[in-house]
N, C-alpha and C positions, 0 to 999 in steps of 0.2 A: 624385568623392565617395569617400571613406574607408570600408572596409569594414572591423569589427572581429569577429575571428572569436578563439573560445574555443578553446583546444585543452584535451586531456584533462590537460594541467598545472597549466593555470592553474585550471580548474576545479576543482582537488585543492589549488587551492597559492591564490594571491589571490584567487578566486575563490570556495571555498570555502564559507566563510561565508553568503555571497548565496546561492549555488546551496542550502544547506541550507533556510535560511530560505524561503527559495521552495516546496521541495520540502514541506518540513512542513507550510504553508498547506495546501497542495492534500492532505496525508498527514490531516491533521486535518479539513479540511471533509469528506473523504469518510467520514471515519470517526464524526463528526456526523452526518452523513445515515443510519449503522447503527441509530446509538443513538437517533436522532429515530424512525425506526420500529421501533425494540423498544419505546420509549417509546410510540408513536401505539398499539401493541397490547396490550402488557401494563399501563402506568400510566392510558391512556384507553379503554381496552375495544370500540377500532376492528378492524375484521374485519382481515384480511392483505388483502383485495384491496382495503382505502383506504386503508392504513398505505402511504405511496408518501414517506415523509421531506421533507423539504424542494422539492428541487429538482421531487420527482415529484407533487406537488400541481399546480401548474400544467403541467406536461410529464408527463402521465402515462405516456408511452411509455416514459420513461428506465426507468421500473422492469424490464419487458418481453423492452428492448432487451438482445440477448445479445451485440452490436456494442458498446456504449458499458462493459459493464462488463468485455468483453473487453480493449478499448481503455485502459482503468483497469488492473487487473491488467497489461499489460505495459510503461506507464506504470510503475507501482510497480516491475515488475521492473530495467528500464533507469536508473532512478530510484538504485536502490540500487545494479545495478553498477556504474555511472557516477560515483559520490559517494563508491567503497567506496575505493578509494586513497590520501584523504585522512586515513583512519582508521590509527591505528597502536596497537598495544600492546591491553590491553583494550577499545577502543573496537571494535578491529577485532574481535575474535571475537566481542563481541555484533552489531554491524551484519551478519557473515558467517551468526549463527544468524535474523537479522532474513533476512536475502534467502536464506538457504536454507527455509525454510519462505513464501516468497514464489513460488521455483521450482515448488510442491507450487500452492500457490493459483494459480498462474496457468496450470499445468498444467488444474488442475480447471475454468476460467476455458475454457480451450479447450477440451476434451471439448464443453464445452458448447456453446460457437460450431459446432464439426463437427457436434453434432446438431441443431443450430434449423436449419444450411445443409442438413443432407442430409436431413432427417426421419426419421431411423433415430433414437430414442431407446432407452438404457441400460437393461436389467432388463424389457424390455417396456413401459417406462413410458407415458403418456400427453404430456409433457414431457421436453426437454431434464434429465438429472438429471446432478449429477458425482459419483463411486465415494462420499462419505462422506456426500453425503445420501441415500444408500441407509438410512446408517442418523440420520441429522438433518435434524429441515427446512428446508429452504434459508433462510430468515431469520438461524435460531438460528446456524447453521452459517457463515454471513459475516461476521455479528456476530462468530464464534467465530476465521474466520481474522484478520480485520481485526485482532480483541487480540491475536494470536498476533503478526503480524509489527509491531506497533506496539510493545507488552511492550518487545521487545530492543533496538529501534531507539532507543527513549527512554532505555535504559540504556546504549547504545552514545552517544547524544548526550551525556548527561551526563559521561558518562568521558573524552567526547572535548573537554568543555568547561573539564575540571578533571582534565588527565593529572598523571601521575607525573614528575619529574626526566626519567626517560631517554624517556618518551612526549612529552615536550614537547620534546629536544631531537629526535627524529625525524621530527616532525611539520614537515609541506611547506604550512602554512594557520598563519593567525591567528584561528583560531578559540574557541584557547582565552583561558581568561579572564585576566588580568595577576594577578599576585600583589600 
């Protein structure tokens, strides 16, 4: 049996396209799941402990769980270094503001995981907290990174889907669109 394995070329080069498309599914549904519970809280007047967005209505744990959003956050991180090569010109420096403000979120992502694991919580808190919900609540605040690193990545997509002359000839994918 034939094994077909991707290297980080092809991924950046024929591969591309797919790998994006994939990536933004899963970049998108989670980012649905922000806005379904700011929505569940602010537009339907549900407490934060039942605003749990989609998935956490029936799996109430996911919300909780400091493993599964850990597991996301470095997802996203791998996500974007993994996909960033394929970017050239403009596309690249917004996708690089996109996964640098990712590195901060998934930093903050792990604080967190170290204190669910070790029971030493930040600031004396009573919970797991990371340094900027010191000063925001952790809803407002995920919502708040989740825009941040979607913001550039959508503008890094679009540049990267409708380059310049010399960004299209650099480019190692058929990503962009045909004139």
């Amino acid at each position: 049996m034939a094994t077909t394995t991707i290297s980080a070329s092809t991924l950046n080069g024929r591969h591309h396209k797919s790998a994006l498309t994939i990536f933004m599914v899963i970049v998108v549904a989670h980012w649905a799941e922000h806005v379904t519970q700011a929505v569940q809280v602010y537009a339907w007047g549900w407490p934060l402990s039942e605003a749990r967005g989609v998935l956490g209505m029936p799996f109430p744990w996911l919300v909780t769980s400091e493993w599964m959003h850990y597991g996301y956050a470095l997802l996203m991180l791998v996500g974007l270094i993994m996909l960033r090569k394929g970017f050239t010109g403009r596309s690249r420096t917004w996708w690089n503001i996109s996964l640098g403000i990712q590195v901060w979120h998934h930093l903050e992502h792990l604080l967190l995981l170290v204190q669910k694991l070790s029971g030493v919580y930040l600031a004396g808190r009573p919970v797991p907290t990371s340094v900027l919900q010191l000063v925001l609540p952790r809803m407002e605040l995920h919502l708040f990174y989740n825009a941040l690193v979607f913001a550039p990545m959508v503008v890094a997509m679009l540049l990267h889907r409708h380059p310049t002359p010399a960004e299209r000839s650099g480019a190692s994918c058929t990503c962009a669109i045909a004139h």
